[in-house]
C-alpha positions, -999 to 999 in steps of 0.1 A, spaced: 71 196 -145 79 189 -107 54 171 -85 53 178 -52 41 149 -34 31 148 6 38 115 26 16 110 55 8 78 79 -20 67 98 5 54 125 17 87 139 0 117 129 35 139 130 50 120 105 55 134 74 73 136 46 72 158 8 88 147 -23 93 167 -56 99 145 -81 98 152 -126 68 141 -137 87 123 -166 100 100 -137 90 66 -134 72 50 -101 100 32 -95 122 67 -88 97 78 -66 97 40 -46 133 43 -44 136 82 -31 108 70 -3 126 40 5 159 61 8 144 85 31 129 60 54 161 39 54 137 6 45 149 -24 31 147 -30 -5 146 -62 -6 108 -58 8 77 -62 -16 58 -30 -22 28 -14 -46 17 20 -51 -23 24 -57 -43 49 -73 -63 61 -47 -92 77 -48 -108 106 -22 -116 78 3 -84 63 -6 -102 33 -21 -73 7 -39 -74 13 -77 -53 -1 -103 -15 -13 -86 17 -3 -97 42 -32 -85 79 -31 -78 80 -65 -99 61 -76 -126 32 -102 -111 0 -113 -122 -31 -99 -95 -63 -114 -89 -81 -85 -82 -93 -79 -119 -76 -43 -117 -45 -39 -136 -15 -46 -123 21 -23 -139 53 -29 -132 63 6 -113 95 10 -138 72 7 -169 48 41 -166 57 75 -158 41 93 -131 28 120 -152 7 95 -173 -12 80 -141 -13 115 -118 -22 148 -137 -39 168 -114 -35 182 -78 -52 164 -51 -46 130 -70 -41 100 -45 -19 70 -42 -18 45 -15 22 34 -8 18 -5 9 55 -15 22 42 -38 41 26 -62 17 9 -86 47 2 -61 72 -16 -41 47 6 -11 59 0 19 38 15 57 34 -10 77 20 8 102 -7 -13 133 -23 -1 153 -55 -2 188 -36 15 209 -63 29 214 -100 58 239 -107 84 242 -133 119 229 -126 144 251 -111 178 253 -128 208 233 -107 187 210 -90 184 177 -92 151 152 -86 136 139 -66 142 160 -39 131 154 -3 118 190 11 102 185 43 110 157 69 92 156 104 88 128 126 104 91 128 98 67 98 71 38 104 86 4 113 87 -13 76 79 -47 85 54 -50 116 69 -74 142 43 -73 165 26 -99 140 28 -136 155 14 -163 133 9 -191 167 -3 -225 150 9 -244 183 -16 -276 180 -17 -275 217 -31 -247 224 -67 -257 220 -81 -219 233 -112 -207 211 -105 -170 189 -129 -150 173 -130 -166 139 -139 -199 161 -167 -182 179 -178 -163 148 -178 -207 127 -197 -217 162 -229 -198 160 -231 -220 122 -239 -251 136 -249 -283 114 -286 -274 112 -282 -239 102 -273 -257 71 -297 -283 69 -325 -255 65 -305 -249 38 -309 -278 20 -274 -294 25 -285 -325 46 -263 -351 32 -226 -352 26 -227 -365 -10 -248 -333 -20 -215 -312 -22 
């Protein structure tokens, strides 16, 4: 059977992108025809999730094999085969390509038809708007020690002070 799988991204709604792939395909062949299409690197980390119908994270599909802390299974993409995780139209995955951005395209199952004779999977089918940047650069990690300005996660430690934790019970140091 052929999946037909539609790419979209929350970046910029006329982005999009369908795949028809075998469903006796692995993840990793349907990783490798996105990341052709979208000219990324692939030398970059990325996971598919099961998704669910609010796109919730389920159980990740890695490009390598690692061990996860979530609790929630963790495959190596080029171990399962599509067709034994996604069996049913509407089914969701979540595509992360930027691990530490937590950059997502969202991918929905939107059909199942038999294979036509001559041609050969996966398949782009439709292509409209520009790829999404793969790695965000508009990410700065700034840990210049002189700059001494207060953020939000200061603020948020600030209304804690020591005596919120005293009522708490923690008045002494050597309690910890």
């Amino acid at each position: 059977m052929i999946y037909k799988f539609r790419v979209l991204s929350d970046e910029d709604e006329l982005f999009l992108r369908d795949f028809d792939v075998d469903s006796e395909s692995t993840f990793l062949t349907l990783h490798k025809a996105i990341q052709e299409n979208l000219g990324f690197d692939p030398s970059q980390l990325v996971s598919f999730f099961l998704a669910d119908e609010h796109w919730n994270k389920g159980m990740e599909l890695t490009l390598i094999d690692m061990q996860n802390d979530t609790g929630l299974a963790a495959i190596p993409m080029d171990k399962v085969k599509i067709k034994e995780l996604i069996t049913k139209r509407k089914e969701r995955l979540l595509y992360t390509y930027d691990i530490f951005a937590d950059r997502n395209l969202f991918i929905e199952l939107i059909d199942i038809a038999e294979a036509k004779e001559g041609i050969e999977y996966p398949l782009c089918t439709a292509s409209l708007g520009e790829a999404p940047i793969q790695v965000a650069d508009d990410i700065i990690l700034d840990f210049d020690a002189e700059n001494d300005e207060k953020n939000e996660i200061d603020e948020l430690f600030d209304e804690f002070n020591d005596d919120d934790f005293d009522s708490l019970g923690f008045e002494d140091d050597s309690e910890f």
